[in-house]
Kinemage of the C-alpha trace (Angstrom):
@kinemage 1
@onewidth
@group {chain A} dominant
@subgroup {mainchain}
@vectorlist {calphas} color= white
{ca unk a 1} P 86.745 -3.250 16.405
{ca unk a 2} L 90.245 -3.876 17.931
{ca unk a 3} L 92.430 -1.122 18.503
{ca unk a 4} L 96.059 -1.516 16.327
{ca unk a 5} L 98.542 -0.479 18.436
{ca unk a 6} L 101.941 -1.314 16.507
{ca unk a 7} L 102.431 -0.607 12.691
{ca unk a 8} L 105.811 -3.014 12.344
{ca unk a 9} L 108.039 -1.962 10.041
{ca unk a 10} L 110.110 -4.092 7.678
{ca unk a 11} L 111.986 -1.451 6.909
{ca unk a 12} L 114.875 -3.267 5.066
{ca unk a 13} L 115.508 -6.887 4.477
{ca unk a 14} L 119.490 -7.120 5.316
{ca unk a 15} L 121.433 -7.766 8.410
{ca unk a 16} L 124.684 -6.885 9.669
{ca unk a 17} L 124.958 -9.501 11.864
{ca unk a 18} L 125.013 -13.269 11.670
{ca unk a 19} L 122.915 -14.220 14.858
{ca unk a 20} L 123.093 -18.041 15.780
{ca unk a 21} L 119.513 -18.150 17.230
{ca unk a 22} L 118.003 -16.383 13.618
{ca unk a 23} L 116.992 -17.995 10.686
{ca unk a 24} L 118.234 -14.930 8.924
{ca unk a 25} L 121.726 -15.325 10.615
{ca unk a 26} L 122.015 -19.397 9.816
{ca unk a 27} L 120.618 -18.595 6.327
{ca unk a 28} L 117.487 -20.616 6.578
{ca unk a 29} L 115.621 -19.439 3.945
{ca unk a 30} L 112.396 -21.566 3.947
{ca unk a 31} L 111.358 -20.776 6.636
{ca unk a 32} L 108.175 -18.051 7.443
{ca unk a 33} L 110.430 -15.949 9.974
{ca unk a 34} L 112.941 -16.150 7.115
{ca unk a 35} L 110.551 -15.248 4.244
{ca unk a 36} L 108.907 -12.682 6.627
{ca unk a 37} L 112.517 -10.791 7.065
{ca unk a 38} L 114.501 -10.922 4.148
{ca unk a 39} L 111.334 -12.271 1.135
{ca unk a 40} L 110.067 -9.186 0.075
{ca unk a 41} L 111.645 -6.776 -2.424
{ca unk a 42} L 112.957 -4.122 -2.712
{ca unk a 43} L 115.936 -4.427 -0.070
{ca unk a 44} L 114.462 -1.289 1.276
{ca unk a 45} L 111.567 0.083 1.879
{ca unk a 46} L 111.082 3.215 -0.864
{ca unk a 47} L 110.859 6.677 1.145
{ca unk a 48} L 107.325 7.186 -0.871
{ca unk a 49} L 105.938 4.122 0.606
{ca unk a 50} L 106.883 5.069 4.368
{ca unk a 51} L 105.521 8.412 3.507
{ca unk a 52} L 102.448 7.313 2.968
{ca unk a 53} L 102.484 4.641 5.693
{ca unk a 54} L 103.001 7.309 7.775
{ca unk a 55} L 100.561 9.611 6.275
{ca unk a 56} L 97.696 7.061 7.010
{ca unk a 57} L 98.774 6.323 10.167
{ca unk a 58} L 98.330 9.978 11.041
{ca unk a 59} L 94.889 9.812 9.793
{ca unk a 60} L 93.312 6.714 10.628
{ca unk a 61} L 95.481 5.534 13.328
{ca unk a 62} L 97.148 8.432 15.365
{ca unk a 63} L 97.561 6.702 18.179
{ca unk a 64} L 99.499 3.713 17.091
{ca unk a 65} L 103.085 3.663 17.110
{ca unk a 66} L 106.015 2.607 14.615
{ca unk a 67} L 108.241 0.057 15.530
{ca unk a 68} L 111.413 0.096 13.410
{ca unk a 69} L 112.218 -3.651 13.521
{ca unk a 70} L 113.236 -5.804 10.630
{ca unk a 71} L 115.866 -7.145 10.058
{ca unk a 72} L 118.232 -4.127 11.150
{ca unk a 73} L 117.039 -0.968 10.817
{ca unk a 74} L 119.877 1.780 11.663
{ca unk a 75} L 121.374 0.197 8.268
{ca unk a 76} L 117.988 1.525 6.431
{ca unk a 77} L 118.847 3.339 3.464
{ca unk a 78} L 116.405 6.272 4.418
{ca unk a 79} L 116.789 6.165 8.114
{ca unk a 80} L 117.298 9.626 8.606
{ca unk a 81} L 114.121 10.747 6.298
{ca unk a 82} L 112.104 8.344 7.714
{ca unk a 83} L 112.303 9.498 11.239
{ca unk a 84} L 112.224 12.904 9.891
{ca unk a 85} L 108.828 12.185 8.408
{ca unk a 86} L 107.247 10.427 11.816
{ca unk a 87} L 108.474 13.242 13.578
{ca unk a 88} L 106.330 15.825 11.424
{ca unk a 89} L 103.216 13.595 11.699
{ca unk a 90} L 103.986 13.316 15.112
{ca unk a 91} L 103.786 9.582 15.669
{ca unk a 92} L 106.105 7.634 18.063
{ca unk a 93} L 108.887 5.402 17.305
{ca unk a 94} L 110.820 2.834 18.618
{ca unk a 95} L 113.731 0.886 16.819
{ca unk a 96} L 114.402 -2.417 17.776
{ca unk a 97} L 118.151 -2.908 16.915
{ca unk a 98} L 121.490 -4.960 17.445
{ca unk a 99} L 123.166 -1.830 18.037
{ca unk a 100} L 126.034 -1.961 15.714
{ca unk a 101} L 125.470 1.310 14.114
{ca unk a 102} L 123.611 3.230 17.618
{ca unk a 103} L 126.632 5.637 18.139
{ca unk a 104} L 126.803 6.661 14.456
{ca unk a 105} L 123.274 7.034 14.537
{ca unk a 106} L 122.686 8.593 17.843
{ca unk a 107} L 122.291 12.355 16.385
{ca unk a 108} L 119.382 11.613 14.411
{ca unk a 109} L 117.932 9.187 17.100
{ca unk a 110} L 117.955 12.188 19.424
{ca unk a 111} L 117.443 15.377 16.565
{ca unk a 112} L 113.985 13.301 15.986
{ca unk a 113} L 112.670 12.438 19.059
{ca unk a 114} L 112.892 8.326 19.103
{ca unk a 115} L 110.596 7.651 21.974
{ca unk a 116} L 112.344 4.086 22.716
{ca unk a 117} L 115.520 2.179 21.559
{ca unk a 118} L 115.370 -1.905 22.115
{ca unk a 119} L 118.877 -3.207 21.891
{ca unk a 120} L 119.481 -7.048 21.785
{ca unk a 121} L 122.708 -8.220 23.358
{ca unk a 122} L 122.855 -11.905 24.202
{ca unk a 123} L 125.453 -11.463 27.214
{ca unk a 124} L 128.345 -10.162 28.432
{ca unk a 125} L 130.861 -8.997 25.483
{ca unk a 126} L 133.071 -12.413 24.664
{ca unk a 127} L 129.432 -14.375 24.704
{ca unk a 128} L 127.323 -11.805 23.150
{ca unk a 129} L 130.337 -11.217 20.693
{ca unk a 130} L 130.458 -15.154 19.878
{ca unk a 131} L 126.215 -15.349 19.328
{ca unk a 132} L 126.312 -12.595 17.126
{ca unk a 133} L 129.298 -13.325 14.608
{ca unk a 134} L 131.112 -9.718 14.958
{ca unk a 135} L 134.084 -9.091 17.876
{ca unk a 136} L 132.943 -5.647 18.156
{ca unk a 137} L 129.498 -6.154 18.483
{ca unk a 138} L 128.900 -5.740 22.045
{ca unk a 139} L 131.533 -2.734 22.807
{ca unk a 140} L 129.472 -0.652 19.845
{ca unk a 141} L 126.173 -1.110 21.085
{ca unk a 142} L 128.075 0.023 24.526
{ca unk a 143} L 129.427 3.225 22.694
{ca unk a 144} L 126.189 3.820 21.054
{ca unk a 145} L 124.144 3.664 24.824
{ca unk a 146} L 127.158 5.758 26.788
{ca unk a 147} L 126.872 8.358 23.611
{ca unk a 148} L 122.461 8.863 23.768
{ca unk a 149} L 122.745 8.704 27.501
{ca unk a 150} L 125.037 11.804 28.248
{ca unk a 151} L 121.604 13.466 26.801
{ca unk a 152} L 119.046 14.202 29.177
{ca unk a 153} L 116.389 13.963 26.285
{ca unk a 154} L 117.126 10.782 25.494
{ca unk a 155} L 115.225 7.898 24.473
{ca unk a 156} L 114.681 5.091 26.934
{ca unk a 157} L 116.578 2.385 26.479
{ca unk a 158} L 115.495 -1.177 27.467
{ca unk a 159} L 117.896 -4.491 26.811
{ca unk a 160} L 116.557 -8.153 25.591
{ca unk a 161} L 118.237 -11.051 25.636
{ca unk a 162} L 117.322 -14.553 24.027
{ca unk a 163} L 118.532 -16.899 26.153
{ca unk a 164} L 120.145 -20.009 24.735
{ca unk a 165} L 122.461 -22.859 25.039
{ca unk a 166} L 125.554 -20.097 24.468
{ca unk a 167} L 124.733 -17.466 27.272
{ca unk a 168} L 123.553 -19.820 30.455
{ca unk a 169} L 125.051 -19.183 33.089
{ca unk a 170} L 126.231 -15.633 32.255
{ca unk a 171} L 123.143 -14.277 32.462
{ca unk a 172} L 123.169 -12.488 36.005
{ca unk a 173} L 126.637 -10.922 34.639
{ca unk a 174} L 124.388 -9.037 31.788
{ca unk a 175} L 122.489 -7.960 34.857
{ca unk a 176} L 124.933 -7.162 36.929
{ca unk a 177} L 126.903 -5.332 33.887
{ca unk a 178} L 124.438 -2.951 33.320
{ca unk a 179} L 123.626 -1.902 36.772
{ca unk a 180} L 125.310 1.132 36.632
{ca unk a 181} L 123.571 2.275 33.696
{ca unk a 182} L 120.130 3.924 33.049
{ca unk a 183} L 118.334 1.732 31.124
{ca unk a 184} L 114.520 1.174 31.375
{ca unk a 185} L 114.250 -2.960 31.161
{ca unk a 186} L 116.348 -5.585 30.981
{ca unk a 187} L 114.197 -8.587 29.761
{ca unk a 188} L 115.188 -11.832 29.215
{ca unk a 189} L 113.160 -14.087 26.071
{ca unk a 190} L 113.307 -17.788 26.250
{ca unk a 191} L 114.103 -19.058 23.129
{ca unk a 192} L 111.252 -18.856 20.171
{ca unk a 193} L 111.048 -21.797 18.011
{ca unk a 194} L 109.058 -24.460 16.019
{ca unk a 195} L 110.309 -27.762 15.752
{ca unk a 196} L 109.700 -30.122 12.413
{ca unk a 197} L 107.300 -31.962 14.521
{ca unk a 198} L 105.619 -28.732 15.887
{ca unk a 199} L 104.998 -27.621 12.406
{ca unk a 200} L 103.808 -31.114 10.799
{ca unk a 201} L 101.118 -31.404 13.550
{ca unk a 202} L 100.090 -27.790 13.277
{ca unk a 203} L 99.956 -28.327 9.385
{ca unk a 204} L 97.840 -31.222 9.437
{ca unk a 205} L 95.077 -29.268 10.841
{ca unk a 206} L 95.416 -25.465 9.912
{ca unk a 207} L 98.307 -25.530 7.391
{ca unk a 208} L 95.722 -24.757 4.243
{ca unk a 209} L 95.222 -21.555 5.536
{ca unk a 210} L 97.891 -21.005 7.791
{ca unk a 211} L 100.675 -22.584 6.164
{ca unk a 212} L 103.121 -22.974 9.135
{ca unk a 213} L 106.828 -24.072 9.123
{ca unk a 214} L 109.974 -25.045 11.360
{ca unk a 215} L 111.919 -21.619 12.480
{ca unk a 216} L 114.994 -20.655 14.426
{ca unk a 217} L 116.634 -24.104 15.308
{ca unk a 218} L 119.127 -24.454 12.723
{ca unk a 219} L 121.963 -24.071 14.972
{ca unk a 220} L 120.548 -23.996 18.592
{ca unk a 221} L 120.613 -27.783 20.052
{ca unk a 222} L 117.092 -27.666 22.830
{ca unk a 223} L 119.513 -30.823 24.287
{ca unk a 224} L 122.329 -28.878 24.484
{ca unk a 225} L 120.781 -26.585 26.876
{ca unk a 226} L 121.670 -26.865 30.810
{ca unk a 227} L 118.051 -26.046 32.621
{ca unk a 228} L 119.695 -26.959 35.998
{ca unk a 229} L 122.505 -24.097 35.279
{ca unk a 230} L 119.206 -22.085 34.029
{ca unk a 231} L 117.498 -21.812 36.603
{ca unk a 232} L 119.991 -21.372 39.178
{ca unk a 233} L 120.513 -17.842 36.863
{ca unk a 234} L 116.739 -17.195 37.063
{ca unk a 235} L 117.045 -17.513 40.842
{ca unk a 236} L 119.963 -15.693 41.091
{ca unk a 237} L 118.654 -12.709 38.523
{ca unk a 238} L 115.335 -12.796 40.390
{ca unk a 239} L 117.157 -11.747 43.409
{ca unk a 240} L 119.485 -9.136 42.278
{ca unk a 241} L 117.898 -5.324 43.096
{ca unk a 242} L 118.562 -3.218 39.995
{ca unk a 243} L 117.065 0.584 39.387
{ca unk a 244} L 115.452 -1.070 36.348
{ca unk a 245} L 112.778 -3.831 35.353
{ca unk a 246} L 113.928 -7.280 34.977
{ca unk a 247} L 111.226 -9.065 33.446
{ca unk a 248} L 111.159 -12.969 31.456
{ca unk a 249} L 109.339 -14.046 28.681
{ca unk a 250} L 107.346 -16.435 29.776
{ca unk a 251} L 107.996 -16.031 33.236
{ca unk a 252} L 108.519 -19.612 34.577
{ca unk a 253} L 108.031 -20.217 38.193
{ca unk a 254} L 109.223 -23.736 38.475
{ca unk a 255} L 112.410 -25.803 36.949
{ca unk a 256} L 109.829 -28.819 36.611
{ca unk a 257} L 108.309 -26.314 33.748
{ca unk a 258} L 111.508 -25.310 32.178
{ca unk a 259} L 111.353 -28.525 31.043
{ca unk a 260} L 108.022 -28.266 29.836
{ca unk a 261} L 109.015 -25.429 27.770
{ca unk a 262} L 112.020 -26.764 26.454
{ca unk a 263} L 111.230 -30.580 26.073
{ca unk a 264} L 107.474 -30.574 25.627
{ca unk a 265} L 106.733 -27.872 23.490
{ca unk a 266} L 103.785 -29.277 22.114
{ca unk a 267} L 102.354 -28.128 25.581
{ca unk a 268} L 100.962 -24.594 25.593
{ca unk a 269} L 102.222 -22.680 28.182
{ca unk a 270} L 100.821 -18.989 27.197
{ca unk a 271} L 97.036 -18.853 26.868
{ca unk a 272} L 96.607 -16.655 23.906
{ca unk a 273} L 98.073 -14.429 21.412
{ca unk a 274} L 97.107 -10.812 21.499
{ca unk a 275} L 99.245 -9.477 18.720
{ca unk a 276} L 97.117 -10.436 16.164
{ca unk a 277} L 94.342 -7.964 17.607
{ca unk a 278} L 96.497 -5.080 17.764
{ca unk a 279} L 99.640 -5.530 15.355
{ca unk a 280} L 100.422 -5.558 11.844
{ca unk a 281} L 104.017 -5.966 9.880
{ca unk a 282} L 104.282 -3.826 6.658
{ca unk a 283} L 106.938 -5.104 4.689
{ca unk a 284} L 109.329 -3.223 2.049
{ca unk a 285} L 106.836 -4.109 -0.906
{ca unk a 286} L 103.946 -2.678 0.265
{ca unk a 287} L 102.421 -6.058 1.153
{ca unk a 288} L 100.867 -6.649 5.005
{ca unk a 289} L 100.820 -9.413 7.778
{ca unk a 290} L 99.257 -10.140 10.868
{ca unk a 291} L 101.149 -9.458 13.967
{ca unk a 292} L 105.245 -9.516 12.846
{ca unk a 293} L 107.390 -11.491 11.499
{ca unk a 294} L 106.941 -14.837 13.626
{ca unk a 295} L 103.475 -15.528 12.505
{ca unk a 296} L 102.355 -16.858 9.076
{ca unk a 297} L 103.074 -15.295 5.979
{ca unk a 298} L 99.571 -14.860 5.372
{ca unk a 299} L 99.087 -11.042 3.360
{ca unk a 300} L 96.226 -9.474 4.547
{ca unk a 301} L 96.692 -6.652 1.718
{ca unk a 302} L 99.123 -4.615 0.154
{ca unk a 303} L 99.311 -0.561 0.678
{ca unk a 304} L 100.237 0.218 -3.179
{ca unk a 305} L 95.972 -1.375 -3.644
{ca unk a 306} L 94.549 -0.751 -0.593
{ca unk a 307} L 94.839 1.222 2.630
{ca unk a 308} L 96.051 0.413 6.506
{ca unk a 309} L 92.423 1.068 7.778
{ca unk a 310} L 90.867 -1.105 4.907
{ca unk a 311} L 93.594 -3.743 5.462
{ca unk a 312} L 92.889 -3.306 9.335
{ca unk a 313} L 89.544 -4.088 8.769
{ca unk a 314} L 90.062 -6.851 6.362
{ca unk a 315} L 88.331 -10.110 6.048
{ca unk a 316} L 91.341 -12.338 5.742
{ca unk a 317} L 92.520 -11.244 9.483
{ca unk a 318} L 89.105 -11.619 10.580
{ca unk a 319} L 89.285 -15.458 9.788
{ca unk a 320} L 92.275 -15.840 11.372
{ca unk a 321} L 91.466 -14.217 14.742
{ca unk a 322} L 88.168 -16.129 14.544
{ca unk a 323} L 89.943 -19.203 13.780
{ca unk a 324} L 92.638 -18.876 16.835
{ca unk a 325} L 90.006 -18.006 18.943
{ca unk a 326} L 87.890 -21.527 18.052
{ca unk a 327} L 91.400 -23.237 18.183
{ca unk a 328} L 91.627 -21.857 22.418
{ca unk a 329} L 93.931 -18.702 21.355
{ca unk a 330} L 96.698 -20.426 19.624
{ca unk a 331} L 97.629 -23.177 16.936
{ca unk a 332} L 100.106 -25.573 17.121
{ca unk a 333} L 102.916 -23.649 15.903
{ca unk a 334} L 101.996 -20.636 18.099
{ca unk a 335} L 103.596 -22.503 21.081
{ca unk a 336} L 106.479 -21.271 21.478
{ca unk a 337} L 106.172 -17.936 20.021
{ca unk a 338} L 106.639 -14.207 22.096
{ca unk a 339} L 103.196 -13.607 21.470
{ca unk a 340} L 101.870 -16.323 23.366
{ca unk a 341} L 102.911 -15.022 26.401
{ca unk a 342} L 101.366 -12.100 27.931
């Protein structure tokens, strides 16, 4: 049996930001990262039900840890509880966040021991600002990282960055930026997507069960994108020295296969999703899906029938890892998903 690693939380299903790169931002609603994020009812997830989330996990799987992360969870309704709970059943948390709300949530972040905070910033501030919809965006998340790190029991702190058609060629600034500060990581994701084409193909040959659709390319033009100015940043990143880890996702040696990844991305480039063998997304009505919310809306149970080690151990994600693994490790529409590269 495969160890689960990462109970991913759906905490809430609102945003306070209006991210370019998100279906959640452009308002794409039919799409599974969409439905995955902001489908399931109520808004947030009832204090009972993370109780008992919590309460399982403790039993069946101490060793796992909770990973705050849809769609932005220092605006969840029971924040404060919630960590207050994890703490007492001793299981670790991170919180994936945009960082609007970090300073104003800072006390509780470091009253409850939050073992790590992942902040997304898209760039410098006038970039990062213009991606995410909000002028203030990028000097909160600042004030929120300057406030947990006069602590010196602090949670670490580690930076992604989607990289898109807005932020090329400003991406060595992020890195340069944050030089001076102690963060943990700085990692840079290449863009996640599914094209129409990407999802017809997969559909025609897994879509009964694994229903698969087009996701985060509402606004962002692939075209648009300058892979010469791109990889002149990866070079340029690659050879900065920084206290912290710089790390891409995939890591692309080559400009010939930025344009692979970009322009063919029928091609796989990652070898095989691992997610699905140690992950699971619990959403805000009790219902459960493989991996997090890029993958199919596929409900391997619900927690107000069942429990996390009988859902764990369920049938319908047993197909499904049997079935990527006859496929070669990934499907069609897996291509140019995080998961796929590891």
């Amino acid at each position: 049996m495969h160890t689960l690693k990462w109970l991913v939380l759906g905490v809430n299903n609102i945003c306070n930001l209006h991210c370019k790169m998100c279906d959640v931002g452009t308002g794409s609603k039919e799409t599974n990262f969409s439905e995955n994020l902001i489908g399931a009812r109520p808004i947030d997830m009832p204090l009972e039900l993370f109780r008992e989330i919590s309460l399982q996990a403790k039993s069946y799987f101490p060793n796992a840890k909770l990973g705050y992360a849809f769609t932005e969870p220092l605006i969840y309704k029971y924040l404060e509880e919630s960590l207050e709970i994890a703490c007492v059943n001793e299981l670790e948390v991170a919180i994936t966040t945009n960082g609007l709300k970090l300073k104003q949530k800072a006390n509780a972040i470091l009253e409850y021991g939050v073992e790590n905070i992942f902040l997304s910033l898209d760039g410098t501030e006038e970039i990062h600002n213009s991606i995410r919809g909000n002028k203030y965006s990028f000097q909160k998340a600042l004030d929120g990282i300057e406030e947990l790190i006069k602590h010196a029991k602090r949670p670490k702190i580690s930076i992604f960055c989607v990289i898109t058609e807005w932020n090329i060629g400003n991406l060595s600034e992020l890195v340069e930026f944050f030089s001076q500060y102690p963060i943990e990581q700085l990692g840079f994701m290449h863009t996640n997507f599914t094209t129409v084409e990407m999802a017809q193909e997969h559909n025609m040959h897994h879509g009964y069960y694994y229903h698969a659709t087009h996701s985060n390319i509402e606004e962002i033009n692939i075209d648009e994108m300058n892979l010469d100015l791109l990889w002149s940043d990866i070079c340029r990143i690659k050879s900065l020295a920084t206290d912290f880890k710089v790390s891409f996702s995939p890591e692309i040696e080559t400009r010939e296969m930025l344009d692979v990844f970009y322009h063919k991305p029928k091609l796989f480039i990652g070898r095989k999703c691992l997610d699905i063998y140690r992950n699971i997304m619990l959403k805000s009505d009790g219902s459960v899906i493989p991996a997090h919310g890029r993958c199919f809306n596929l409900e391997l149970g619900n927690l107000y029938q069942s429990d996390l080690l009988t859902i764990w151990q369920s049938q319908v994600l047993r197909k499904l890892q049997l079935d990527l693994d006859k496929a070669g490790g990934l499907f069609p529409a897996c291509a140019r998903c995080c998961s796929a590269f590891h």
